[in-house]
PyMOL Python script that loads the backbone (N, CA, C, O; Angstrom):
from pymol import cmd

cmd.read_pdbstr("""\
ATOM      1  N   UNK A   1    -157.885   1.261 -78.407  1.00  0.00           N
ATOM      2  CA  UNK A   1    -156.555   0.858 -78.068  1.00  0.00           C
ATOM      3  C   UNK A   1    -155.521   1.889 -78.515  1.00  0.00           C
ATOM      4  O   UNK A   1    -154.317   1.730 -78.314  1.00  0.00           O
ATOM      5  N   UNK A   2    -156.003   2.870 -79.083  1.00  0.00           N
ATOM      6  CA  UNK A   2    -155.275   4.129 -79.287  1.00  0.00           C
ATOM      7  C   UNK A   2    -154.760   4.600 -78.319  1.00  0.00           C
ATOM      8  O   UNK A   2    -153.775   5.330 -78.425  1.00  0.00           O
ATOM      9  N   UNK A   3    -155.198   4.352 -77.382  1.00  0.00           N
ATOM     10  CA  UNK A   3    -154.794   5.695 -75.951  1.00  0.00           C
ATOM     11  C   UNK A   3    -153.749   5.070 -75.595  1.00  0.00           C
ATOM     12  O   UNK A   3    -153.513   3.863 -75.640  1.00  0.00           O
ATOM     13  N   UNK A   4    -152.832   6.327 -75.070  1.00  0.00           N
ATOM     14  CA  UNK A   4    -151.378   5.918 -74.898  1.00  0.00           C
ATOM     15  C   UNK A   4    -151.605   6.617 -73.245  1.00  0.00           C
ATOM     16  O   UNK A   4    -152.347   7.522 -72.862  1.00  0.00           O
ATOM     17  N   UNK A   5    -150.616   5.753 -72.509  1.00  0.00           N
ATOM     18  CA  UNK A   5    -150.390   5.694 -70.993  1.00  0.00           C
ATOM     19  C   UNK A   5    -149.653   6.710 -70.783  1.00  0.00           C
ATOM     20  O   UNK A   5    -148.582   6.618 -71.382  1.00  0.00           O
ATOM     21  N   UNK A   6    -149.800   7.846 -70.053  1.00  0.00           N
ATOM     22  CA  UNK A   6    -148.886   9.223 -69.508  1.00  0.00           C
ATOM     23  C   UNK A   6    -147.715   7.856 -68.924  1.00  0.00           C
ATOM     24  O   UNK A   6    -147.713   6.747 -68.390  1.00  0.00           O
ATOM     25  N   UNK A   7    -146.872   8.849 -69.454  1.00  0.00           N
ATOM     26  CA  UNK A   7    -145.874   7.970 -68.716  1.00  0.00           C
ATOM     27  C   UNK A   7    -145.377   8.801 -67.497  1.00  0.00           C
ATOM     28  O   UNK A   7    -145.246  10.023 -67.556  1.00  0.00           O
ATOM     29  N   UNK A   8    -145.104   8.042 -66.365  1.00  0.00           N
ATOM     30  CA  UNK A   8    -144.798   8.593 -65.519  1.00  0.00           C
ATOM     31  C   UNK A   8    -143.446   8.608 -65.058  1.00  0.00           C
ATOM     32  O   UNK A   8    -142.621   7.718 -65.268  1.00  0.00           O
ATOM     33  N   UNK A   9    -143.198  10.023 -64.203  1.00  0.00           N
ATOM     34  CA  UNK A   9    -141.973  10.820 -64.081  1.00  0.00           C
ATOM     35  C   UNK A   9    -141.828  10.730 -62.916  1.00  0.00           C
ATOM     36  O   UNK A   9    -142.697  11.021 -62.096  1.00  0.00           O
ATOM     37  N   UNK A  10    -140.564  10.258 -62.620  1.00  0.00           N
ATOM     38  CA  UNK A  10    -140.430  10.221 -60.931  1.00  0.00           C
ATOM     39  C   UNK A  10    -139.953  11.452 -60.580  1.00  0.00           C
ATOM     40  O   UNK A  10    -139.310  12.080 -61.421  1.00  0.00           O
ATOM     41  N   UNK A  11    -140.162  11.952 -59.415  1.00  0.00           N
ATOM     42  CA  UNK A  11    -140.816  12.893 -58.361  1.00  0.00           C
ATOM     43  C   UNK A  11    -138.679  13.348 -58.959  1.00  0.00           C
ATOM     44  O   UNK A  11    -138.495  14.129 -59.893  1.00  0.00           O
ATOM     45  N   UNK A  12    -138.037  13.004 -58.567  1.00  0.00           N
ATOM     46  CA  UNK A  12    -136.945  13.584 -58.820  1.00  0.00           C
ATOM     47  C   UNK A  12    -136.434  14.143 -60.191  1.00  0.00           C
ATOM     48  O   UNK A  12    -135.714  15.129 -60.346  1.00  0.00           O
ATOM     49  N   UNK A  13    -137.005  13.228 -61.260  1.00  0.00           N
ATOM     50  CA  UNK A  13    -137.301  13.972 -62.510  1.00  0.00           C
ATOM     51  C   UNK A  13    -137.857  15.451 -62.947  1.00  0.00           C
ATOM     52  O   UNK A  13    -137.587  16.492 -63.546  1.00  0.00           O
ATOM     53  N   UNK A  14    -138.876  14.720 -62.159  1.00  0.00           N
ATOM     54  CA  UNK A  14    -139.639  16.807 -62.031  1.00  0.00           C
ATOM     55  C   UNK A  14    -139.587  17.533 -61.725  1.00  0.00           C
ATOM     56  O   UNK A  14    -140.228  18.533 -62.049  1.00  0.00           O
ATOM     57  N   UNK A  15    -138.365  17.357 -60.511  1.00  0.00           N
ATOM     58  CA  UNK A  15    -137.691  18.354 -59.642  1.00  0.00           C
ATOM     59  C   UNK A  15    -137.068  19.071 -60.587  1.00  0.00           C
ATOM     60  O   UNK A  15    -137.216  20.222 -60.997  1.00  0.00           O
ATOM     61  N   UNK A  16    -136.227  18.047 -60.905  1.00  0.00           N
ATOM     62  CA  UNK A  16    -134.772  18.549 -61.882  1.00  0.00           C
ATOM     63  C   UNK A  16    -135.434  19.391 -63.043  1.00  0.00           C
ATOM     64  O   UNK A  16    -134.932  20.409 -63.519  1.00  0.00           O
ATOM     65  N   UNK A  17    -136.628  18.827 -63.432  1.00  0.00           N
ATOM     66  CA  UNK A  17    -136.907  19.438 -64.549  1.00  0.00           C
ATOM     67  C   UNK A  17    -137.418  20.799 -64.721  1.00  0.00           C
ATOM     68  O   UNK A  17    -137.384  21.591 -65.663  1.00  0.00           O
ATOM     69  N   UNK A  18    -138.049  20.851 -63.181  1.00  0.00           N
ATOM     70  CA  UNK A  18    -139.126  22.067 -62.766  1.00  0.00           C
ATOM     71  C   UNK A  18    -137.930  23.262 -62.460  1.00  0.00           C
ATOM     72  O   UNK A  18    -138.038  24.260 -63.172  1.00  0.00           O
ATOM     73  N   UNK A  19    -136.728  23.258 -61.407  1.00  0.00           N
ATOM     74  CA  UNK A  19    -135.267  23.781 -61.566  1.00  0.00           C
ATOM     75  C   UNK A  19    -134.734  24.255 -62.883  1.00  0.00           C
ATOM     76  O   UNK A  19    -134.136  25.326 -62.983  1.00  0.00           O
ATOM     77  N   UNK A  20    -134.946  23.481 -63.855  1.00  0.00           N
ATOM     78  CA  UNK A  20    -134.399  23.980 -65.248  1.00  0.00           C
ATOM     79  C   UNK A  20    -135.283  24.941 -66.038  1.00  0.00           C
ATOM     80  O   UNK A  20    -134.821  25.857 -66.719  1.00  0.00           O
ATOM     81  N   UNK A  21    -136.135  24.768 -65.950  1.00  0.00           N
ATOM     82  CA  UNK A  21    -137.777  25.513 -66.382  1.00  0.00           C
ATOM     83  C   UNK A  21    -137.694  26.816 -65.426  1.00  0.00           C
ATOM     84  O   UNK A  21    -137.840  27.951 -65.880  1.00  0.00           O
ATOM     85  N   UNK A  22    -137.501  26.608 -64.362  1.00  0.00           N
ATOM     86  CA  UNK A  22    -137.223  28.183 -63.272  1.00  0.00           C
ATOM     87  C   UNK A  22    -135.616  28.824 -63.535  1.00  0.00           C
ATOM     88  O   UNK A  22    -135.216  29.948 -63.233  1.00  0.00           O
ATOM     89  N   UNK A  23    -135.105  28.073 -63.983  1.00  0.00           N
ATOM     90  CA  UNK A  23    -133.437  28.685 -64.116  1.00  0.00           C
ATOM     91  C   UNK A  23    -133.902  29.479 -65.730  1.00  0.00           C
ATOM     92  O   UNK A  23    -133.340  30.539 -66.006  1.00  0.00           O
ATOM     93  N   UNK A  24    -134.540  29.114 -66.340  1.00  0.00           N
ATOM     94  CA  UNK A  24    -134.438  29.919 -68.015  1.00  0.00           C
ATOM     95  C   UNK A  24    -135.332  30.372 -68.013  1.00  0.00           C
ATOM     96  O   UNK A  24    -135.464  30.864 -69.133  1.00  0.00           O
ATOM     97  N   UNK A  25    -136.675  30.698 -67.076  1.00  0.00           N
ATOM     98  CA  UNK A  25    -137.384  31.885 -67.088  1.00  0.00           C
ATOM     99  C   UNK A  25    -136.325  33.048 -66.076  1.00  0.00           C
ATOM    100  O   UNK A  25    -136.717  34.197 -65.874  1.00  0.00           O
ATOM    101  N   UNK A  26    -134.973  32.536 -65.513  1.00  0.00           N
ATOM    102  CA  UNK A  26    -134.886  33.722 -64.438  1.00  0.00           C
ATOM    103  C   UNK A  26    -133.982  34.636 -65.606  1.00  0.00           C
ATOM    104  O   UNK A  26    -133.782  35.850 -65.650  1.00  0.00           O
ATOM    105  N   UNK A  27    -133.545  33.573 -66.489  1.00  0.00           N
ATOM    106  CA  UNK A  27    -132.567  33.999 -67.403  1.00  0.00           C
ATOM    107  C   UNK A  27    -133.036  35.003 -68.316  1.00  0.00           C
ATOM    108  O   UNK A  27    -132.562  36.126 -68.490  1.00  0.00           O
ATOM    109  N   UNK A  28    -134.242  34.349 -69.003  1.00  0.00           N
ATOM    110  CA  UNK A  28    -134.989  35.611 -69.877  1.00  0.00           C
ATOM    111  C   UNK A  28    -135.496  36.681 -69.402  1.00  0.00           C
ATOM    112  O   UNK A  28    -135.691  37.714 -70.043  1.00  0.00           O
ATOM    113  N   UNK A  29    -135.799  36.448 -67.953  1.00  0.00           N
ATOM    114  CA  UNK A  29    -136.019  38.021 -67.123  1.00  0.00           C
ATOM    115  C   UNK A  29    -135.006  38.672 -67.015  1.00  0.00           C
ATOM    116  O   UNK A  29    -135.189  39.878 -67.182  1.00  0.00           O
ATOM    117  N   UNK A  30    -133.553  38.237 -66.707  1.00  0.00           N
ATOM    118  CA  UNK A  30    -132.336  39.125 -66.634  1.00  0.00           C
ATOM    119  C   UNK A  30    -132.453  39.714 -67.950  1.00  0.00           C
ATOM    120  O   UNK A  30    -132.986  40.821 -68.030  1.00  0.00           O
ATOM    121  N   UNK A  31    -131.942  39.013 -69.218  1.00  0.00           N
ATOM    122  CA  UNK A  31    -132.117  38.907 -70.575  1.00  0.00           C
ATOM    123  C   UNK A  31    -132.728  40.471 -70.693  1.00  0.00           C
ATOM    124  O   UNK A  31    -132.078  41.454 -71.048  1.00  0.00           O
ATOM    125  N   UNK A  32    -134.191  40.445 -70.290  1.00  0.00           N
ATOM    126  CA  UNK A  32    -135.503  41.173 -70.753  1.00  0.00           C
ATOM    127  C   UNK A  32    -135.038  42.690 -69.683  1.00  0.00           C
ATOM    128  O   UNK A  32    -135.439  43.745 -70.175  1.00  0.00           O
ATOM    129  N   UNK A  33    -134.602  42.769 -68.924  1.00  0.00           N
ATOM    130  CA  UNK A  33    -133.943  43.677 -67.637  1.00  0.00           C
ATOM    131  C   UNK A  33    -132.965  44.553 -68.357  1.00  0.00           C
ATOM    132  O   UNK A  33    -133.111  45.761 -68.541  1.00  0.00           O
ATOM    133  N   UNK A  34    -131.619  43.579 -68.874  1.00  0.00           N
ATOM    134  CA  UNK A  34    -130.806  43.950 -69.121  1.00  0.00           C
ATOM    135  C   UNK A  34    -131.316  44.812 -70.705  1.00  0.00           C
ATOM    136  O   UNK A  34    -130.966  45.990 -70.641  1.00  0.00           O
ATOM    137  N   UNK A  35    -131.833  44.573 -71.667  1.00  0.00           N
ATOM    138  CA  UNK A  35    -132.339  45.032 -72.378  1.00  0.00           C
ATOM    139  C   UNK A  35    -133.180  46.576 -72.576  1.00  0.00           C
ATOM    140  O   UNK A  35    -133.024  47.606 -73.232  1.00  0.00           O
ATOM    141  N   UNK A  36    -134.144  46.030 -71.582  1.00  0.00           N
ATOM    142  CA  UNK A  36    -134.384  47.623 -71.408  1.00  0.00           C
ATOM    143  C   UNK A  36    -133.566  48.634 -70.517  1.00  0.00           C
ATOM    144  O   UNK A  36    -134.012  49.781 -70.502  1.00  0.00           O
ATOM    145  N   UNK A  37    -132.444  48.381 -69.776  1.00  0.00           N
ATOM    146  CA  UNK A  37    -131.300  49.186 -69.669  1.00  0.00           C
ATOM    147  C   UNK A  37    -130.614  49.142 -70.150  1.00  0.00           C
ATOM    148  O   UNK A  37    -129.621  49.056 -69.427  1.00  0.00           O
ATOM    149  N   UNK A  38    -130.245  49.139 -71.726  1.00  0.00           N
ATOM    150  CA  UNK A  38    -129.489  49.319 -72.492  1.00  0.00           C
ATOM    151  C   UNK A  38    -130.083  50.264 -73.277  1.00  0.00           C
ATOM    152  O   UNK A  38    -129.440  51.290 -73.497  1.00  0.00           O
ATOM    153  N   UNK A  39    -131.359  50.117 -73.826  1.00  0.00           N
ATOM    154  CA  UNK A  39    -132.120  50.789 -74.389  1.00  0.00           C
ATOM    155  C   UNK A  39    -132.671  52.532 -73.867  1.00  0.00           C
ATOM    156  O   UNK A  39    -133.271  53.478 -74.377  1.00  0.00           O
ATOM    157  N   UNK A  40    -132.131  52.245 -72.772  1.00  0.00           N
ATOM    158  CA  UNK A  40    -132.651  53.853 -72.149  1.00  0.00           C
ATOM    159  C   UNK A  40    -131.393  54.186 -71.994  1.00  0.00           C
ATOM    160  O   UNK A  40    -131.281  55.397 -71.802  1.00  0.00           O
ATOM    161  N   UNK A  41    -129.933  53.347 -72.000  1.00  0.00           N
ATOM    162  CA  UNK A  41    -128.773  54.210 -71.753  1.00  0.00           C
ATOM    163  C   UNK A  41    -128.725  54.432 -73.080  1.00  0.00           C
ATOM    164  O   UNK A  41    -127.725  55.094 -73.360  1.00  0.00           O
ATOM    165  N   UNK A  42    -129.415  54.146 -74.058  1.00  0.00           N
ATOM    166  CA  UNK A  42    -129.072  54.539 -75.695  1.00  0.00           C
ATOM    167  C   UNK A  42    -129.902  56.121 -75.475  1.00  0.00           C
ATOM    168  O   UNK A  42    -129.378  57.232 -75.403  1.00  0.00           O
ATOM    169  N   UNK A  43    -131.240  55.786 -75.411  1.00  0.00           N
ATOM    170  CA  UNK A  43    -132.058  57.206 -75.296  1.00  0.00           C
ATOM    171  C   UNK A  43    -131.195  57.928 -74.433  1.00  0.00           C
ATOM    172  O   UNK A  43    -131.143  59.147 -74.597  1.00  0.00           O
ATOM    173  N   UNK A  44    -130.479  57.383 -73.504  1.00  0.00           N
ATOM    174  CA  UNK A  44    -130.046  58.700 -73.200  1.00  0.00           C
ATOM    175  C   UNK A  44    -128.834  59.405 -73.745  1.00  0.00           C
ATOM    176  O   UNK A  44    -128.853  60.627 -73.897  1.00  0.00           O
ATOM    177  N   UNK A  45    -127.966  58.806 -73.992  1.00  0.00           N
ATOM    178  CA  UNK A  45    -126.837  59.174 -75.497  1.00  0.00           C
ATOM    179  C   UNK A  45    -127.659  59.779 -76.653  1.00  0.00           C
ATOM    180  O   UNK A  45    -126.989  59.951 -77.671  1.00  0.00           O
ATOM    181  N   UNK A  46    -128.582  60.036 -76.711  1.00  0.00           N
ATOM    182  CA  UNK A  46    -128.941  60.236 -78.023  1.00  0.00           C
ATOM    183  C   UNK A  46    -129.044  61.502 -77.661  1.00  0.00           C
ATOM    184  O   UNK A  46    -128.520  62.426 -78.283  1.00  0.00           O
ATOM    185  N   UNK A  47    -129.796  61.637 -76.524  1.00  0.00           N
ATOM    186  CA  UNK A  47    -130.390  63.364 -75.886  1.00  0.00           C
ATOM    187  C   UNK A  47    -129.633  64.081 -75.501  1.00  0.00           C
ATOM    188  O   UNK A  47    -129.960  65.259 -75.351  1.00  0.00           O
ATOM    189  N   UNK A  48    -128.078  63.557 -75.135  1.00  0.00           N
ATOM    190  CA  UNK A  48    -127.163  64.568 -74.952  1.00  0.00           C
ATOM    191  C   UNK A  48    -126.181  65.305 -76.264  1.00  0.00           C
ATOM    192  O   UNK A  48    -125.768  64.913 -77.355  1.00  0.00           O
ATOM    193  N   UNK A  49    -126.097  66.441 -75.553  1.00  0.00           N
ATOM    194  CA  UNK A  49    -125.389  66.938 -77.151  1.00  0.00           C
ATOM    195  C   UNK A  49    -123.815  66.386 -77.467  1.00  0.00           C
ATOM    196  O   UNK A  49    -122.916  66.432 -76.627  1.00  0.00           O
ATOM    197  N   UNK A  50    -123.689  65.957 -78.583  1.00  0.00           N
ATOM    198  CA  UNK A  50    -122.308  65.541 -78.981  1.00  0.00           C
ATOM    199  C   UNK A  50    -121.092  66.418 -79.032  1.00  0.00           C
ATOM    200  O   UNK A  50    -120.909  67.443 -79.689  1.00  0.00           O
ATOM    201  N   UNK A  51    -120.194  65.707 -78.082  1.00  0.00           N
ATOM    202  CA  UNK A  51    -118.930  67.029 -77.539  1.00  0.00           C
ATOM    203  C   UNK A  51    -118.260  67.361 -78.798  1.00  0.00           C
ATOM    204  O   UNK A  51    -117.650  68.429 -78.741  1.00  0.00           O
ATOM    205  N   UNK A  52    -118.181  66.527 -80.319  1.00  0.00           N
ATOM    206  CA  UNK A  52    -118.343  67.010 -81.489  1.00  0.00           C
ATOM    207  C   UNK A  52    -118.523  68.158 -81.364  1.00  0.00           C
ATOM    208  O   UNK A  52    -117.541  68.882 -81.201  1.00  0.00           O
ATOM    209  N   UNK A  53    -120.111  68.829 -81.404  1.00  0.00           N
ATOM    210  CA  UNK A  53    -120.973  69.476 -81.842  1.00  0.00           C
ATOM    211  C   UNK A  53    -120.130  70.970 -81.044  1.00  0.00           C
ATOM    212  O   UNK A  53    -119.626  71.971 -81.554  1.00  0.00           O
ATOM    213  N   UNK A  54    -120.248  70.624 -79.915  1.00  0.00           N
ATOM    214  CA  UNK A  54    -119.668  71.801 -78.787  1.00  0.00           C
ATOM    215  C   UNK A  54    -118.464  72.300 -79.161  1.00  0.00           C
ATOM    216  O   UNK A  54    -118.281  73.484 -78.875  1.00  0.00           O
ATOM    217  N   UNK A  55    -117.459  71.637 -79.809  1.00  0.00           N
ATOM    218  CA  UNK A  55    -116.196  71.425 -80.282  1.00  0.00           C
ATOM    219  C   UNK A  55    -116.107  72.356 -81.257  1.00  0.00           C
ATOM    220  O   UNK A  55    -115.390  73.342 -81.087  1.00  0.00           O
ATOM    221  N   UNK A  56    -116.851  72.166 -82.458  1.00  0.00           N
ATOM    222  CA  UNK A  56    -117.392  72.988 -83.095  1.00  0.00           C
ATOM    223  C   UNK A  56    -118.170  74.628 -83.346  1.00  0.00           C
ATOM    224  O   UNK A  56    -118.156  75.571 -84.138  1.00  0.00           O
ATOM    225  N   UNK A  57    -118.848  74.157 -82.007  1.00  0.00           N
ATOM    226  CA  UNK A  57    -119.537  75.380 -81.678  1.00  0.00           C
ATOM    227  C   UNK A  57    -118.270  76.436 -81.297  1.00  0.00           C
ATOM    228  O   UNK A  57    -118.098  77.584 -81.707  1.00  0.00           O
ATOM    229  N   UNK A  58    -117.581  75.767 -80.519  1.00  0.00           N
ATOM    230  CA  UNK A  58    -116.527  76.449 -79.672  1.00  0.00           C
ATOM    231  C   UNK A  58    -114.984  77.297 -80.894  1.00  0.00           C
ATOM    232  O   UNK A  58    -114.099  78.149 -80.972  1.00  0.00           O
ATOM    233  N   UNK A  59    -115.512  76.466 -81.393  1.00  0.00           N
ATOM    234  CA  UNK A  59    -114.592  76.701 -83.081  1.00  0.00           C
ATOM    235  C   UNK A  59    -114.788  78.581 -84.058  1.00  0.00           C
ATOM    236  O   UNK A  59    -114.084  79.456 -84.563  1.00  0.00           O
ATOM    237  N   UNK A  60    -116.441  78.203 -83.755  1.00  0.00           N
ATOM    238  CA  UNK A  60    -116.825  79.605 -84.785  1.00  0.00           C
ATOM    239  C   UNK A  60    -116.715  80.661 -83.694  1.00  0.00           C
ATOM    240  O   UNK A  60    -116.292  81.771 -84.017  1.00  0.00           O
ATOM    241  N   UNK A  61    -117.066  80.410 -82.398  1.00  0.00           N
ATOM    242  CA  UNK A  61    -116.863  81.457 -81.579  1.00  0.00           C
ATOM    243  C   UNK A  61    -115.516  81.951 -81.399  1.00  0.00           C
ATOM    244  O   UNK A  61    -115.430  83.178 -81.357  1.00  0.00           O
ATOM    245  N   UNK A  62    -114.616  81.399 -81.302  1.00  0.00           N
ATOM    246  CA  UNK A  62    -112.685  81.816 -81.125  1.00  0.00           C
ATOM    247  C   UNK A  62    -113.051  82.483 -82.397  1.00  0.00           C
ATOM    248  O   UNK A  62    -112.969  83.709 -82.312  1.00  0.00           O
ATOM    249  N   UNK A  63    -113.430  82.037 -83.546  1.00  0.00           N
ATOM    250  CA  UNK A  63    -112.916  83.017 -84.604  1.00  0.00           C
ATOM    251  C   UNK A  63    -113.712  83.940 -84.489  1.00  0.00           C
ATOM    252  O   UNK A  63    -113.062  84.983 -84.425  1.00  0.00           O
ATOM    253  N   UNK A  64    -115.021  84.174 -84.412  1.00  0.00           N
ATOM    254  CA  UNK A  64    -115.623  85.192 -84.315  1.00  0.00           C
ATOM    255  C   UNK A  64    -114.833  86.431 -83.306  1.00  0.00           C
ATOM    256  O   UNK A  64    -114.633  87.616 -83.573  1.00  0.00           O
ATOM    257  N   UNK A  65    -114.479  85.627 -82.038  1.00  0.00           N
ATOM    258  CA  UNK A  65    -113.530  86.653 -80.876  1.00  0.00           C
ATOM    259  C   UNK A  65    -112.362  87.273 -81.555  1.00  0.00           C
ATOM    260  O   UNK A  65    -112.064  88.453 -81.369  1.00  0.00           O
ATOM    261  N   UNK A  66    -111.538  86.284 -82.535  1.00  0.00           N
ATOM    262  CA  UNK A  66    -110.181  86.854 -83.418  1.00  0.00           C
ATOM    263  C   UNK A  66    -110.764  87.740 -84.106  1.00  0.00           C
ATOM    264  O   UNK A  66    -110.115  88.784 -84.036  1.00  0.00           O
ATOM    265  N   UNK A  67    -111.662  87.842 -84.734  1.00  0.00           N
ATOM    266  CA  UNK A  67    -112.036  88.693 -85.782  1.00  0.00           C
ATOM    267  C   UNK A  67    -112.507  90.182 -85.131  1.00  0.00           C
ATOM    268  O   UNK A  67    -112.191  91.275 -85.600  1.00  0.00           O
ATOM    269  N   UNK A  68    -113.289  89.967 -84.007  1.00  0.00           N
ATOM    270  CA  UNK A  68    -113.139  91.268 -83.412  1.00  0.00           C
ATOM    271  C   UNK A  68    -111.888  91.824 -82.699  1.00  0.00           C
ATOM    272  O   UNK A  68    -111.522  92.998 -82.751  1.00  0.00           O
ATOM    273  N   UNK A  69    -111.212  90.709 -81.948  1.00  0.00           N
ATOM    274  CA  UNK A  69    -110.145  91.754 -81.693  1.00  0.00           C
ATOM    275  C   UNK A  69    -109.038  91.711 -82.940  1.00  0.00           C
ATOM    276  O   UNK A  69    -108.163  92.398 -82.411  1.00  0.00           O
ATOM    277  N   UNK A  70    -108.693  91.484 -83.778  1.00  0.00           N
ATOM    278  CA  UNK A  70    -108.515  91.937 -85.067  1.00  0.00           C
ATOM    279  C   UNK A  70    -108.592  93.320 -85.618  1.00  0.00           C
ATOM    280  O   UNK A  70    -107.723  94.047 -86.099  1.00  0.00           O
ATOM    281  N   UNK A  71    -110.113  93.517 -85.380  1.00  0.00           N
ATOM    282  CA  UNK A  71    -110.855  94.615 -86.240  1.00  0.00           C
ATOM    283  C   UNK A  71    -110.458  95.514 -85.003  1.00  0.00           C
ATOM    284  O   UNK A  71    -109.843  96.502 -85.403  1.00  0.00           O
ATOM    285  N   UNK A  72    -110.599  95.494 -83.709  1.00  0.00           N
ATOM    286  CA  UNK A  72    -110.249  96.375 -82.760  1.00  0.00           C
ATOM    287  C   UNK A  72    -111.619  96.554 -81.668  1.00  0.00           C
ATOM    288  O   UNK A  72    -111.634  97.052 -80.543  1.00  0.00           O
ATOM    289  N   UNK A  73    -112.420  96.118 -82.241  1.00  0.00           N
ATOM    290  CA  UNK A  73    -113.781  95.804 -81.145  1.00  0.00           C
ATOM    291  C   UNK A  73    -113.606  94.987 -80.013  1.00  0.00           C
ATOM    292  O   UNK A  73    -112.973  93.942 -80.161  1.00  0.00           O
ATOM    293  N   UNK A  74    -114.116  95.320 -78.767  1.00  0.00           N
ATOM    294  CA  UNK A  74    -114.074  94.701 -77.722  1.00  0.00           C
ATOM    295  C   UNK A  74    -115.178  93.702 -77.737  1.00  0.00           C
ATOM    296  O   UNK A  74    -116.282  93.784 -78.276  1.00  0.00           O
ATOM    297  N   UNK A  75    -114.575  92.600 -76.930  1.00  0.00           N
ATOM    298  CA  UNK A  75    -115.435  91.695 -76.680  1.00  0.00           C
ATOM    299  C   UNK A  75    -116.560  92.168 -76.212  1.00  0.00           C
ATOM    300  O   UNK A  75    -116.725  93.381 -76.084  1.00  0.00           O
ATOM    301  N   UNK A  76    -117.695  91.077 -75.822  1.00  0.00           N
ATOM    302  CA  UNK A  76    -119.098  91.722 -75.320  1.00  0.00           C
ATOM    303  C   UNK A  76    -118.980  91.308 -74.149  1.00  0.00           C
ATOM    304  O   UNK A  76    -119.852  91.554 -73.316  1.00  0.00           O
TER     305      UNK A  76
END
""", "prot")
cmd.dss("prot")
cmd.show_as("cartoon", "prot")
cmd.util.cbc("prot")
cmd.orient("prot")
């Protein structure tokens, strides 16, 4: 007398329910989508050089150019 009776779900229940169950797997696929394109627009920020860096670069070279025409040497 243990056994318990499935209770049963009317056909419109399961609709609704089966709809909600397909709406939050579509969600965790966007979710899971959107994720790994975020993640490769990161890799790709990472691989480009920082306009910092160029900024910089661009920094020692002017002086290096002042310093030769300074000294009286022509550029190369």
């Amino acid at each position: 007398m243990t056994e318990k009776k499935e209770k049963r779900i009317p056909p419109w229940e399961k609709a609704r329910i089966l709809v909600h169950m397909q709406e939050e797997q579509r969600k965790r696929k966007l979710l899971g989508s959107e994720m790994k394109e975020r993640q490769r627009k990161a890799a790709l920020r990472v691989k480009r050089p920082s306009p910092l860096d160029s900024m910089d670069e661009n920094r020692k070279r002017l002086a290096e150019i002042r310093k030769r025409i300074e000294s009286g040497e022509e550029e190369k």
